[in-house]
N, C-alpha and C positions, 0 to 999 in steps of 0.2 A: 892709302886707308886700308887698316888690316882686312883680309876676309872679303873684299869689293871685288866686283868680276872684273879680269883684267882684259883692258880691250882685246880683239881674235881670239882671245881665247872660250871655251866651249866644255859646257858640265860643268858636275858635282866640283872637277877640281879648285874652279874662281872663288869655292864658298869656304869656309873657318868651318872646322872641325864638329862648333856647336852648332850652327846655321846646317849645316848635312843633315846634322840628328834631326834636328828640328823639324825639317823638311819631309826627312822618310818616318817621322811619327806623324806629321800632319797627314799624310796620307794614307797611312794606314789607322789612324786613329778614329774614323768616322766612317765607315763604308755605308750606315746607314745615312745620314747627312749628304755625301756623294748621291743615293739614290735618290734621296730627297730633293734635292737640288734642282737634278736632272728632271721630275717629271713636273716641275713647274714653268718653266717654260720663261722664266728671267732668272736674274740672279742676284743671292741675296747677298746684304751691306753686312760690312765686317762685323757689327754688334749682332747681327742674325747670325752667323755663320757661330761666330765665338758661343752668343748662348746656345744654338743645336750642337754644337762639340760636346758640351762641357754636359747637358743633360745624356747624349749619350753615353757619356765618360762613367755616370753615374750618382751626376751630383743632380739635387735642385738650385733654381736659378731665381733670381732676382732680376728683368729686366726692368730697367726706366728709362724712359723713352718719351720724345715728345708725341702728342697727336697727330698722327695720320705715318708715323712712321714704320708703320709696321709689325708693332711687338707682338700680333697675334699670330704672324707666320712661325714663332719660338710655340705656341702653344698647338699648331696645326702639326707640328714636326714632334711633339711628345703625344699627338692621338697619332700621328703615324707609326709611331716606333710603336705603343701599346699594339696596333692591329699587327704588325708584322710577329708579334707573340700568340700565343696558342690560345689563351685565354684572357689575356692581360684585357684588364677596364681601365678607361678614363672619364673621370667626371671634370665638366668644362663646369665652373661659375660663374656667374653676374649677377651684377649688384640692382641690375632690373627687371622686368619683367620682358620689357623691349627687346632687350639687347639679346635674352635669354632665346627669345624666338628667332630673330634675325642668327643667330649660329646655329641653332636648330635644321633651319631649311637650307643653312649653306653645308651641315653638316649631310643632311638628307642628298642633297644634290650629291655628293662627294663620294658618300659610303652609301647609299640606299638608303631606301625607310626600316628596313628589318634591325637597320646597325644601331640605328639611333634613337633614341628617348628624351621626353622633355617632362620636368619636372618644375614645375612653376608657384602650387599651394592650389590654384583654382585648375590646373590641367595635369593629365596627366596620361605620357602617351608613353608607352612599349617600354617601361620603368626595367627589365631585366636587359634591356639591349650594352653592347659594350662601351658604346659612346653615349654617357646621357648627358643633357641639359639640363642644369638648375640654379634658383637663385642658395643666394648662400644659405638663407635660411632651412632649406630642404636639409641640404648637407651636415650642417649644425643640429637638424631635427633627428637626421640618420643614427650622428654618432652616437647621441644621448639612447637612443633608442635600442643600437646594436644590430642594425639592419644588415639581413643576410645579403642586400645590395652592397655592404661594402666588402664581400668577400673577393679574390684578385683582382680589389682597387691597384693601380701600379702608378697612376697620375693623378694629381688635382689641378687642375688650373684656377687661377683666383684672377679673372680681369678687374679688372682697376680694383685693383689690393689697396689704392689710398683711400678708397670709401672706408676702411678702418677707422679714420678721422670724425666721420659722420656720429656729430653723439647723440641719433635716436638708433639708429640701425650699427655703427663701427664694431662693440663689442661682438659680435657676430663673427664676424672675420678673424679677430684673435680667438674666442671658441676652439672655433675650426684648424688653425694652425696649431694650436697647442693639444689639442688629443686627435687629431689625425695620428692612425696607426704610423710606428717608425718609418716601415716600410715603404710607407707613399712618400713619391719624389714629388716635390712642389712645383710648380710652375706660376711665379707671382707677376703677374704685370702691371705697371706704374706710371703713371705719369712722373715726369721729372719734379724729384721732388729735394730739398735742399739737403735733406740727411738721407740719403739711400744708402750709406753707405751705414749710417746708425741702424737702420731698421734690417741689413744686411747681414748686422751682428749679430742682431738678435734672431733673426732669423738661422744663426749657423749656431746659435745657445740653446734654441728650442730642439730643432731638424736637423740638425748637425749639416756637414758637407752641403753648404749653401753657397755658390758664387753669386757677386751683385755683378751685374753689365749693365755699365749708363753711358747710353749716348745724347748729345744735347747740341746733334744734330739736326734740322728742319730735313727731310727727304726731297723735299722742295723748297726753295728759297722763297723768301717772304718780301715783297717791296711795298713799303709801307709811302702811303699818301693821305695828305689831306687836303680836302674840297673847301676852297675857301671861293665861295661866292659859285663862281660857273664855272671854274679853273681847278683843275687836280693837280696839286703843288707835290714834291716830293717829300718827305719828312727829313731824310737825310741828306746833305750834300756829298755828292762823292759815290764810292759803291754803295750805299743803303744798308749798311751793316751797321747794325745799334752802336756795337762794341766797339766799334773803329773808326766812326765819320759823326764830324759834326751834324748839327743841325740845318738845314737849308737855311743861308742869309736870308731870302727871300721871305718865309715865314715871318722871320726876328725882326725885319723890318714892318711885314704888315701890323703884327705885336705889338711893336712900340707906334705906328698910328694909328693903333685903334687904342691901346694902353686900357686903361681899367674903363668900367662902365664909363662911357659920354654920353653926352646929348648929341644928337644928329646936326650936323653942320646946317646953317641959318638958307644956307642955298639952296641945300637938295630935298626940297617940298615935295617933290615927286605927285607933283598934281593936289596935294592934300592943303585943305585950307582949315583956320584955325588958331589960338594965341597957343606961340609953341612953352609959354608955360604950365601948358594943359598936356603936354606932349611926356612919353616914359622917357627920365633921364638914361637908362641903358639899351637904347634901341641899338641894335645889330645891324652889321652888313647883311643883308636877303640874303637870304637859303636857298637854295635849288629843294621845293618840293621832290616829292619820291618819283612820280612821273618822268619826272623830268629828269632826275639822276637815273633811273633804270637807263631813260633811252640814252644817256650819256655813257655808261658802263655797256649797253649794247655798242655803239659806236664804237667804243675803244677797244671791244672783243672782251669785255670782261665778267660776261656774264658765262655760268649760272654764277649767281650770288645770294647771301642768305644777308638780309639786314638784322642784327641785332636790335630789340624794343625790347626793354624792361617793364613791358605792360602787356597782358593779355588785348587787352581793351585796346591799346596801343596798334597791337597788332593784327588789331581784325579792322580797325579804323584805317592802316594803313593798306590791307586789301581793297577794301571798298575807295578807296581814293583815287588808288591808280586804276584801278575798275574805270570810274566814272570818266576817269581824264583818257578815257582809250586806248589806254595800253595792249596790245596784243604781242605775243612773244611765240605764237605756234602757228603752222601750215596747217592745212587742211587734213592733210594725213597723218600728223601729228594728232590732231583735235579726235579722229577716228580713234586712233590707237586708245587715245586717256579715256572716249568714252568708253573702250570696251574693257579696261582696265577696271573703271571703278564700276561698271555693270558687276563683271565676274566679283571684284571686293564685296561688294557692299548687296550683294543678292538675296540676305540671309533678313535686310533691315527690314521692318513690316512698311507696310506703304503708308500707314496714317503716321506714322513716325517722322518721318522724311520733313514734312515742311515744319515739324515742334527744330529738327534738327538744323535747321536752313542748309539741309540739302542741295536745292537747286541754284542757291546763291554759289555755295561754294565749289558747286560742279562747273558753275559757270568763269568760275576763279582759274579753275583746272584747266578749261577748256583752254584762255587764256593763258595759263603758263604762270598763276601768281597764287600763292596759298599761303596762311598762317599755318605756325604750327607752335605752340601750346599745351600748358596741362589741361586747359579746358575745356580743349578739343576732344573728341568724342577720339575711344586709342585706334577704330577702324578707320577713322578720317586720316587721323595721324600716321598709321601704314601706310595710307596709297600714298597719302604726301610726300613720304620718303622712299619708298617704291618708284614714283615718278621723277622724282628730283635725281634720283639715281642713276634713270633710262635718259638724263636728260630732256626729260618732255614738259615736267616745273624748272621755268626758269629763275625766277626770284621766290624767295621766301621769306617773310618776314617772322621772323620768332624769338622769342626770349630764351635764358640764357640755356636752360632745360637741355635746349637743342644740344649744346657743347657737350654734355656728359653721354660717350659712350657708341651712339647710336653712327653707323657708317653714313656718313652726309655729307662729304665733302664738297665746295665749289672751289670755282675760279677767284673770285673776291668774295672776301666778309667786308662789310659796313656796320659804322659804329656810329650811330647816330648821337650818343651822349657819352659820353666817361663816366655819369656817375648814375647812382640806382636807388631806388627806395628800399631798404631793409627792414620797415616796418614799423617805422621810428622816423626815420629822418633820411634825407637824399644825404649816401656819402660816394664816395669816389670810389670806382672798380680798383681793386690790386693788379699789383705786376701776375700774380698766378689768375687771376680772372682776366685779365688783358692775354694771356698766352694761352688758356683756355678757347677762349672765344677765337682769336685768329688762327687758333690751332686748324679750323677747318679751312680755312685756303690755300688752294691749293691741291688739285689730284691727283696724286702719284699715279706713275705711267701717263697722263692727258696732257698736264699742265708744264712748262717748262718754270716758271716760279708763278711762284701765291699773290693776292694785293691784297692791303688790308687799306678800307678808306676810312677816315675820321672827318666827319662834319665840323666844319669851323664855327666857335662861339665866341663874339668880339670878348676881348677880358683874359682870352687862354694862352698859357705861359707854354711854346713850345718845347720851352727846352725839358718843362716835367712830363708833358708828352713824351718826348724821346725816350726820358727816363723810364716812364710806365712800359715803351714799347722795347726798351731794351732786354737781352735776355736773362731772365731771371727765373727762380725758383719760389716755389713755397715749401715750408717743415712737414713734415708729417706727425703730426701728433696726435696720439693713443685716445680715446673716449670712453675705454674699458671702465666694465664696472661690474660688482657680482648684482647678481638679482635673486631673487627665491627659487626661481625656475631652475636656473643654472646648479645654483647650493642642492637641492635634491637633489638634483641627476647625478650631478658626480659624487654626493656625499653617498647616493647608492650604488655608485661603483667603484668607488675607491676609499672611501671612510673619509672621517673627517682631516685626520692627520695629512694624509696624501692629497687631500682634494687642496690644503691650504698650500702645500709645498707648490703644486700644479700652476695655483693663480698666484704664485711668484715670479711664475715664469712670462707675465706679460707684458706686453711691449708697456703699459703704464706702469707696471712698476719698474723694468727696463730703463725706462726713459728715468722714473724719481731717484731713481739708484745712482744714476752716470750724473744726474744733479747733486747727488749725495755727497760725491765723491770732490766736488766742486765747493760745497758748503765744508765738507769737512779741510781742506787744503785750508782753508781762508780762517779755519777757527784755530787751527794746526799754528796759523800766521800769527791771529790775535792773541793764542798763548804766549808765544815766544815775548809777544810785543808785550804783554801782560805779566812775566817774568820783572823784564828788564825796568817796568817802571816799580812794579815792585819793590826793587834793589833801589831803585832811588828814593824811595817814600821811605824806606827803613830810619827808625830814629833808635841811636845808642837810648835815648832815655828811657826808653817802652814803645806799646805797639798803635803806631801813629794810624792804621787803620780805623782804630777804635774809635780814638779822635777824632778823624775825617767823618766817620757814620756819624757821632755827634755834629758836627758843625752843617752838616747834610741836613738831618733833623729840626735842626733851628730855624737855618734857613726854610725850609719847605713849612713851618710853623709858621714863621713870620708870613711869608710870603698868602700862606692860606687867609690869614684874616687882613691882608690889603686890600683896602675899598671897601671891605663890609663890616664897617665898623656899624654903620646905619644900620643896617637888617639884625643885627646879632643883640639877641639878650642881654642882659647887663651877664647873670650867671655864664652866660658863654663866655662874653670877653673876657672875667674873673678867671674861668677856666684855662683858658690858652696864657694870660698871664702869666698865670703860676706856672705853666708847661716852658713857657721861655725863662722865666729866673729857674728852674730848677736845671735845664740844659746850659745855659750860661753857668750855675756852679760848676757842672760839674766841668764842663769844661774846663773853666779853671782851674779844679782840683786836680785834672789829670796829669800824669807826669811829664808830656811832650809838651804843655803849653810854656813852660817856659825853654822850649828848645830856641836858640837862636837862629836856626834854620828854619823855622816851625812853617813859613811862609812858603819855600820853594817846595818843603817836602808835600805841602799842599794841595800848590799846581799839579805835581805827581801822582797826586792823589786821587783830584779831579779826573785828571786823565786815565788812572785806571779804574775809574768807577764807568766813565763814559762808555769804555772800550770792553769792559765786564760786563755791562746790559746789553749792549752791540751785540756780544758773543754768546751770550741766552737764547738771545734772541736765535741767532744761528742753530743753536743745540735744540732747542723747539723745532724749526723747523727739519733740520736731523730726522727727529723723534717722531715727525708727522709722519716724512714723507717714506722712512724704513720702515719695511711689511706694510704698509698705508692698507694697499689691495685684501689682505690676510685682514686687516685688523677688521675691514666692512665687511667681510664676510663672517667675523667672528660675532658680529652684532646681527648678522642675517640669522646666523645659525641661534642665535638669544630670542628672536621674535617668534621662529620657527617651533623652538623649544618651547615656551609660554604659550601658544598656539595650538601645541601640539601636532605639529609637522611631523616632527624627527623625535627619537625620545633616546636619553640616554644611558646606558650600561652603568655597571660601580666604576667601569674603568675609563669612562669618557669617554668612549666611542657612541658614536650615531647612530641611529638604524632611524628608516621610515616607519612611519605609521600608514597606516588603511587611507589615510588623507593626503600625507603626505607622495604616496603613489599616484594620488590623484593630480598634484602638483605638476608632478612631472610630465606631465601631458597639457599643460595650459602654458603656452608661451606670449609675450606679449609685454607691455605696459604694465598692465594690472592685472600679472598673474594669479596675484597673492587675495584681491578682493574677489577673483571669479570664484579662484575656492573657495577663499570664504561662504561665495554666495551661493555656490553647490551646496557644499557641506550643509548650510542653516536651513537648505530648502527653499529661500528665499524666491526664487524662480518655479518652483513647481508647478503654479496654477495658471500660468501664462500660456496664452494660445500659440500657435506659430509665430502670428503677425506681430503679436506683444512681446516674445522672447528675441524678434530679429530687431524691432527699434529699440528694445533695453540694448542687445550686443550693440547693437550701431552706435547709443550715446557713450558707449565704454570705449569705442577708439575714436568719434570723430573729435576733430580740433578745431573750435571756432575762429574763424576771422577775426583778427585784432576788434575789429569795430561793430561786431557783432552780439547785441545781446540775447541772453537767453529766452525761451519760448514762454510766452505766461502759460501758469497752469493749466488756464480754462483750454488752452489751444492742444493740449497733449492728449495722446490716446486714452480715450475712458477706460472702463473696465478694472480687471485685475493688474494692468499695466503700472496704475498709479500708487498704488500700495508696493508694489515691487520695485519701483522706482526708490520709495520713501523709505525703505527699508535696504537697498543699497545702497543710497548717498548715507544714512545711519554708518553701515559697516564699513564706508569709506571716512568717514571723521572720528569713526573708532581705531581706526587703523594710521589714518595721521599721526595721533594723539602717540600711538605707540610706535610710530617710528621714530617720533621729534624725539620720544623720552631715551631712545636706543641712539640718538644720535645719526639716525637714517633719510635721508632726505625721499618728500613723499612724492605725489604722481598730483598731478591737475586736476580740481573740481570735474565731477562728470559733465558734460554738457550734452542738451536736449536739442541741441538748433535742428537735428535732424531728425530725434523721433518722430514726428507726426509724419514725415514724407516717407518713412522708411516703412513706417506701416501703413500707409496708403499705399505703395507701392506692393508691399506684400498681401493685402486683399486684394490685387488685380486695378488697382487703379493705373488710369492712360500715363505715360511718360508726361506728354501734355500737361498733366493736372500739377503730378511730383514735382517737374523743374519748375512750377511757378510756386508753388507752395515752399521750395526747398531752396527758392532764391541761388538757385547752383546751375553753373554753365553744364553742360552733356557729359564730358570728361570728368568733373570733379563728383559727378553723381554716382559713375560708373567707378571710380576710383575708392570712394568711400564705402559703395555698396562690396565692390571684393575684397575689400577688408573685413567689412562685415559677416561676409562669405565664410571668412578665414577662421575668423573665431567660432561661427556656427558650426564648421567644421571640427573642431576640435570639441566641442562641447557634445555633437553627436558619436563622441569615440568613445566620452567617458561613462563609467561606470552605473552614474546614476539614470536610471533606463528612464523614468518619467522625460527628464529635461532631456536625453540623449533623443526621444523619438519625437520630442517637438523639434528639436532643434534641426533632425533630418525634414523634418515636415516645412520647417521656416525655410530650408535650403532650396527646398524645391521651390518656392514660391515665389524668391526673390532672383533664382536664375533664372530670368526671362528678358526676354527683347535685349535690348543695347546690352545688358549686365552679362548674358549669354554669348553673347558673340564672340568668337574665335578664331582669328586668323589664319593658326595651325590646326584645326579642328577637323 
C-alpha cells in the first residue's frame, strides 16, 4: 500500500510526500489550539480539534453536533483565542435566559468577574467587559442601534443556531447573521440537523469563508430498553446500534400476544369480581408505577435519571407519588449539603411567600433526591434543581420536554414514559428529532461509560416503529424569517430602501425559496420540452387545431355546467346556455380542422397539452411567489409605513424616517407597529403606573387554548378602560390595513392577565395574584418580564409623559419572585 509505514522502519521516511506536508502543517498550523488543548486537562474528539483549527485558520464555523457532545468546547476555544488578543471581544449568545446565565458564571469562574458581562433585557452586569453574555435579542438590539459595544467584536457565538426555526423568536437569529460587521468571525452551534450542509452555504453567501463540521457521533453510546411489565428488555438484538441490528425477537413476540387492543384473558381476575362485559376491552399488561421503577433503575446503577412527562401537572403528580410511596435517594450528608444549597439560593424569597410557593413540599422533594422541573416552576426553583442534579445530590427528575433544549443536565438514563404528546389539539406521536432530543441527555461524558434510554411498554405498540423512532436521524432546518416594521426602519435608516431590500435577499428564507426555485424551474424547463413535442403532434395541415380544441373545451365545460340543474335554472337560463351550445357546435363545425380525418388523435394531443399547460402555470405562479417573496413583504411593509407616515419619500424613491418613524425603531416585539401607534395618538397618556404595566401586559400575554377572556366588569377601573377601548380600536384599524396590503396581522389583544398584573403593581400579596391569575409561580414571573421588557422600552422613548410612568410601572412590578436573580 503506497505511503504505509513499512514494518522496522522509523520517521517522516514511511510517509508519501503529501501525508509529510500534511503532517508538518498540522503542526504548525495551530499553536493556539496546541495551547488550548493542553490547559484542559482531556482531549478533544477530531470534530473539536478540526473546528478549533479552521477558526484559528481564520474561518467561521458551522458546528452540528448531537447533544451532550461537546460543541461548546469550539465556542470556549474562540473566547480563548479573542483573550489572548490585546483587545479583541467576544459575545457568547443564547437563545434563553437559562442557558445565558449558566455560561455566565462558568465564564466568571474561568476569566473572573472583571472579564465578564451578562446581558439578558431584565439584567445587566459589567456590559463593557470583553467576554459578554446575551440573548440574541440584545445582539440584534446592538446592531440596529450601532452600539459602541460592538466596537473590537472579533467573535460571535450563536448556541443552538437552530432556534432560527423558532417562528415567534427565529427571525432574530438571521438578523443577526446578516448585518453583523464582516469582520466578526461566526461561531454557530447546532444540533444535527438534516441540511447543515444547506444552511453551511448560506452561511458562506452571507459571511463568506464559513466551514460546516458535523459529527453524528453520540460521545457516549446510547443502549436503548424497554420495560415491559417488571422486566427491562433490550430494544435491539445484537450490539444495540439502531442502524445495524434488528429488533429484539423477544419484544416481536410479546407484540404479537398482546397484538392490538384485547380484553384480558377470562382467567386472570386478579382478585376483581364483576361481569367482564363491564370490563375495558384494551386493558394492558400492569406498569410498574414510578416508585417502583426509580428503585429498579437504582438497582441496576442507573440512576440519576430524568423521566420525561408531557405535563406540568403530570410532573408534579409524579413527585408527590414517589414521595408518598417512600422513596429516598440521599444520605444524611447529602440531605445537609441540599439544605444549605437551597438556604444560600433561595435567601432573597420573602417568608410569607414560601408556603403560596409550596416551598416546603418541594424542599422536601430535595431533601429526597426527587424534583419536577417545568415552565411553571418558579426559574429560582428551577436553578437549584439543576444545580443539584448536576452535584449529583437530585437523583431523579421528572420534566417535560423544555428540559432537552439547551440547559447542561445530563443523567445516566432518560425514561419515556409515552411516545406521543398533546400539541394543543390532539395527542400526536413525538418525531425521530424529538426522540434524539430527549435522549440526547443520557449519558455524561467523562462519568458514564454509555447512556440508557427506557420506553414504558403499551399493549398495542408495534416495536419495530419504535426502533425506527429510536434510529438515528435528523430534522431540516428551516427559516421562520419575516420582515416586520421594526426591522424595515432600522435598516431602511441605515442603508435606504434600495440596499435594505438587496440585504433581506440574503436570508436563509429566501436562500432556502430560491434552491426551490431552482427545482420548480428544472421541472417546467421539462414540461416545455414535453409541451413542444405535443404541440408537433396536434399540428393539423388544415389550420390551427388549438383553436378548435379551446372550442371543444368550451362546450364541454358548458354542457357539463348545466348537468343536474336543470331543476333549479330559470326557463331564461336554460334558453341562454342553449343558444351558447348551438352557437359552439356551429362553429365548430365551420372550422376548418373538423373535417380533418385525423381530427380525433390530434385531439388526444391536444388534451394532453392543455393538461400539461395548466400543470405548468401553475409552476410559473409559484416561481413568481416564491422569487424576491422576502423583498416583496417588505415592499408592502414599506406601503403601510408610507400611508402611516413612518417613512416619507423623496422625488427619487428614497426613504427617510419621520420624527415617528425614529420612534419605531426603538419598539421591538409582536405589536411594534400598534405600540406606536398608541405613543403617537397619546392613547396611554393618562394611565397611572399600575394601568400602563396591565395594558403592556395584555400586549404580549398569550392565552391558553381553553381560556376565555376576562369580563369587563372584572378589569381595572379608572382611566385603564378607555385606554384599553381605544387600543383594541387601533388594533382592528390596523388589521383592516394590513389584510388590504396583503400583510398578515397579530392576535386579538387579550386581558386574562390585566386585572393580576395590576394588582400585583399596587402592592398586592403573590398570594392574591396567582389565585386571581389562575397561573402556576413560573408562568407569572415569566409573563411579568416580558412585561418588564416592553416597560422598558417604552421608558426610553421620546414621549416623557408615558416614558416616566412607565419607569414608575417598572419599579412596582419588580418585586419579590419577579425581582429575583440568580446572577445578581
Amino acid at each position: 500500500m503506497p505511503g504505509a509505514p513499512v514494518a522496522g522502519a522509523s520517521g517522516p521516511q514511511t510517509l508519501s510526500p503529501a501525508e509529510r506536508y500534511a503532517l508538518s502543517k498540522a503542526k504548525v498550523a495551530g499553536p493556539l489550539v496546541d495551547d488550548f488543548r493542553q490547559g484542559l486537562g482531556f482531549d478533544l474528539d477530531p470534530f473539536q480539534i478540526e473546528s478549533c483549527r479552521l477558526l484559528e485558520a481564520g474561518n467561521s464555523v458551522l458546528v452540528a453536533a448531537p447533544t451532550g457532545a461537546g460543541k461548546t468546547i469550539v465556542a470556549e476555544f474562540a473566547v480563548f483565542m479573542a483573550m489572548k488578543q490585546r483587545s479583541a471581544k467576544v459575545f457568547y449568545t443564547a437563545p434563553i435566559k437559562a442557558l445565558s446565565n449558566q455560561k455566565f458564571q462558568e465564564f466568571v469562574t474561568e476569566y473572573g468577574p472583571d472579564e465578564v458581562g451578562l446581558l439578558t433585557g431584565d439584567t445587566n452586569i459589567n456590559p463593557q467587559a470583553r467576554i459578554v453574555v446575551m440573548t440574541t435579542e440584545v445582539l440584534r438590539n446592538m446592531l440596529y442601534a450601532e452600539s459602541d459595544l460592538l466596537t473590537n467584536l472579533a467573535f460571535v457565538v450563536m448556541d443552538e443556531v437552530h432556534y432560527l426555526a423558532d417562528r415567534f423568536r427565529g427571525a432574530v437569529w438571521e438578523e443577526v447573521i446578516i448585518h453583523l460587521p464582516a469582520s466578526v468571525r461566526l461561531v454557530s452551534l447546532s444540533a444535527t440537523v438534516s441540511n447543515a450542509e444547506e444552511f453551511g452555504d448560506w452561511l458562506q453567501a452571507v459571511r463568506g469563508d464559513t466551514e460546516v463540521i458535523v459529527s453524528e457521533e453520540r460521545p457516549v453510546p446510547l443502549d436503548q430498553h424497554m420495560l415491559v411489565r417488571h422486566k427491562l428488555l433490550d430494544l435491539f438484538d445484537g450490539t444495540g446500534e439502531a442502524t445495524s441490528s434488528r429488533v429484539n425477537p423477544e419484544l416481536m413476540r410479546i407484540a404479537r400476544s398482546t397484538g392490538a387492543p384485547q380484553s384480558r384473558n377470562r382467567n386472570d381476575r386478579r382478585g376483581r369480581s364483576g361481569n367482564s362485559a363491564h370490563r375495558p376491552q384494551h386493558t394492558q399488561a400492569p406498569r410498574m408505577d414510578r416508585a417502583e421503577l426509580t428503585d429498579l433503575l437504582d438497582e441496576h446503577n442507573l440512576l440519576p435519571a430524568i423521566f420525561f412527562i408531557f405535563s406540568r401537572v403530570g410532573c408534579d403528580q409524579a413527585v408527590k407519588q414517589v414521595l408518598r410511596a417512600g422513596v429516598r435517594l440521599t444520605t444524611n450528608e447529602e440531605r445537609e449539603e441540599i439544605r444549605h444549597i437551597v438556604d444560600e439560593r433561595c435567601r432573597t424569597l420573602l417568608d410569607e411567600d414560601l408556603a403560596v410557593l409550596g416551598y416546603w413540599e418541594w424542599l422536601e422533594g430535595l431533601e429526597r433526591g426527587v424534583a419536577a422541573h417545568h415552565a411553571g416552576l418558579l426559574p429560582a426553583f428551577k436553578e437549584v434543581v439543576e444545580e443539584l442534579f448536576q452535584k449529583k445530590l437530585v437523583r431523579v427528575v421528572f420534566a417535560t420536554e423544555t428540559l432537552a433544549l439547551g440547559i447542561n443536565m445530563p443523567a445516566r438514563t432518560v425514561v419515556l414514559e409515552s411516545l406521543e404528546k398533546y400539541n394543543g389539539e390532539a395527542r400526536v406521536p413525538i418525531t425521530p428529532g424529538e426522540y434524539t432530543q430527549l435522549t440526547g441527555r443520557a449519558g455524561r461524558r467523562g462519568i458514564d461509560v454509555e447512556g440508557h434510554s427506557v420506553i414504558q411498554w403499551r399493549d398495542g405498540v408495534d416495536p419495530q416503529a419504535v426502533a425506527s423512532l429510536a434510529s438515528r436521524r435528523t430534522y431540516p432546518l428551516n427559516s421562520s424569517f419575516r420582515p416586520t416594521y421594526n426591522m424595515a426602519v432600522n435598516l431602511i435608516d441605515q442603508f435606504g430602501r434600495a440596499r435594505t431590500r438587496d440585504s433581506l435577499e440574503l436570508s436563509f428564507a429566501q436562500f432556502q425559496a430560491d434552491r426551490a426555485v431552482v427545482d420548480l424551474a428544472h421541472k417546467v424547463r421539462q414540461h416545455e420540452e414535453s409541451l413542444a413535442g405535443y404541440e408537433k403532434s396536434m399540428t393539423c395541415h388544415l389550420g390551427d387545431f388549438a383553436g378548435y380544441a379551446a372550442l371543444r373545451r368550451e362546450l364541454s365545460d358548458v354542457e357539463r355546467s348545466g348537468a343536474g340543474r336543470a331543476d333549479t335554472q330559470s326557463r331564461a337560463e336554460r334558453d341562454s346556455r342553449q343558444k351558447k351550445i348551438t352557437e359552439l357546435r356551429r362553429r365548430m363545425k365551420s372550422h376548418p380542422v373538423s373535417h380533418c380525418p385525423d381530427r380525433e388523435g390530434h385531439a388526444r394531443w391536444a388534451e394532453r397539452w392543455y393538461r400539461l399547460k395548466r400543470e405548468t402555470d401553475q409552476l410559473v405562479a409559484q416561481i413568481n411567489n416564491r422569487t424576491g417573496a422576502i423583498a416583496k413583504v417588505f415592499d408592502r411593509i414599506c406601503e403601510v409605513l408610507l400611508q402611516l407616515e413612518y417613512v416619507q419619500s423623496d422625488p427619487q424613491g428614497e426613504l427617510t424616517l419621520t420624527p415617528t418613524g425614529k420612534t419605531l425603531k426603538r419598539i421591538y416585539g409582536e405589536r411594534d407597529l400598534l405600540v406606536a401607534e398608541c405613543i403617537r395618538r397619546g392613547v396611554w397618556a393618562n394611565l397611572d403606573p399600575a394601568g400602563l404595566a396591565a395594558l403592556a401586559c395584555s400586549l404580549i400575554y398569550e392565552p391558553r387554548r381553553d381560556e376565555s377572556d376576562m369580563p369587563e366588569r372584572f378589569l381595572p377601573r379608572g382611566p385603564f378602560r378607555g385606554a384599553l377601548e381605544k387600543t383594541q380600536e387601533l388594533w382592528a384599524d390596523l388589521q383592516e390595513l394590513e389584510a388590504h396590503h396583503r400583510l398578515p396581522g397579530t392576535s386579538p389583544i387579550s386581558v386574562g392577565l390585566a386585572k393580576p398584573m395590576h394588582e400585583w403593581a399596587r402592592g398586592a400579596s403573590l398570594d392574591t395574584v396567582l389565585f386571581d391569575a389562575d397561573l402556576a409561580a413560573g408562568d407569572f414571573v415569566r409573563w411579568t418580564k416580558q412585561t418588564i421588557d416592553l416597560l422598558d422600552q417604552l421608558q426610553n422613548l421620546s414621549d416623557a409623559k408615558v416614558a416616566t410612568t412607565a419607569r414608575l410601572a417598572l419599579d412596582l412590578v419588580k418585586r419579590g419572585i419577579v425581582a429575583y436573580s440568580s446572577v445578581a
